[in-house]
Phi, psi and omega in degrees: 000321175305315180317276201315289354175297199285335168306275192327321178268015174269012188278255183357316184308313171308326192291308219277340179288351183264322193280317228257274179323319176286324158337269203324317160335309225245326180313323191282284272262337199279033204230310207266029203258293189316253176024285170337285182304300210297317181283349173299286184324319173285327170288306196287008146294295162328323191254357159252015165257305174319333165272315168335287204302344174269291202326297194309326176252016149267340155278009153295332185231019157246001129292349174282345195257294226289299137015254179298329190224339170268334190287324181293311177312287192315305200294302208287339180310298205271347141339282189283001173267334151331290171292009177255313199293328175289130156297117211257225219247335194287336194270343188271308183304344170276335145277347163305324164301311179281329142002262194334323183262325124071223157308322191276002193286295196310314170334300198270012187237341164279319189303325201270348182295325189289312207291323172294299175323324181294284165325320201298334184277340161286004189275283198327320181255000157278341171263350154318297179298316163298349194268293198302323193305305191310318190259343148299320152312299201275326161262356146322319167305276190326286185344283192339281171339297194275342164281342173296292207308324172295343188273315188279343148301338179273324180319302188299303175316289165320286160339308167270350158276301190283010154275308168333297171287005193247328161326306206291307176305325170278341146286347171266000000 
């Protein structure tokens, strides 16, 4: 480490032989220092009260603009985003409507349960009596039916016998 060490301060050595007058220079001077500061400190106390006194009434009347003409826009601004974003009265009626219907479906699908109910035994014996009726007609019909068709069988039946015979006389 000692190695490393002895270059850099044979470096130094030239700095500190440039440095040693000034210093010697520099000694009367620290006397005229205070002085110095103390009137620095007085102008720039002077010239930041002097920015004061200009700041101030410009920073009065850009609250004053802000006030009257930027504070409102932002306040209606932040209004109407207000009024989009609350859910208001609009959001409730829109479910009170299908609620209504609904019920009312349910109303009606009870009234006609009862109303069946009510009915049914009187359903149940008007369709006895249509059935038996119904069913005196279809056999009434079929009778029909089957005596048109046995009367044209038997026709047919004739028919086709005295075509037999009459073939039959004629091969012999």
């Amino acid at each position: 480490m000692k190695a490393q060490m002895r270059p850099m301060v044979s470096k130094m050595s030239p700095v500190t032989g440039k440095v040693s007058p000034m210093v010697g220079k520099m000694t009367p001077m620290v006397g005229k220092v205070p002085p110095m500061v103390g009137n620095a400190r007085d102008v720039t106390v002077t010239r930041i009260t002097d920015a004061r006194v200009w700041a101030a009434p410009k920073l009065e009347q850009a609250a004053c603009t802000i006030e009257d003409e930027i504070a409102p826009r932002v306040s209606s601004f932040l209004h109407e985003a207000a009024r989009r974003v609350e859910p208001g009265p609009l959001a409730r009626t829109r479910r009170r409507w299908p609620m209504l219907m609904l019920f009312a479906g349910l109303a009606i699908g009870v009234a006609g349960a009862v109303m069946y109910r009510n009915r049914s035994g009187r359903w149940a014996e008007s369709m006895k009596e249509t059935t038996a009726e119904t069913t005196r007609w279809a056999g009434e019909k079929v009778e029909q039916a089957g005596a048109r068709a046995g009367g044209k069988a038997q026709q047919a039946g004739a028919k086709a016998g005295g075509k037999a015979d009459e073939i039959a006389g004629k091969i012999q």
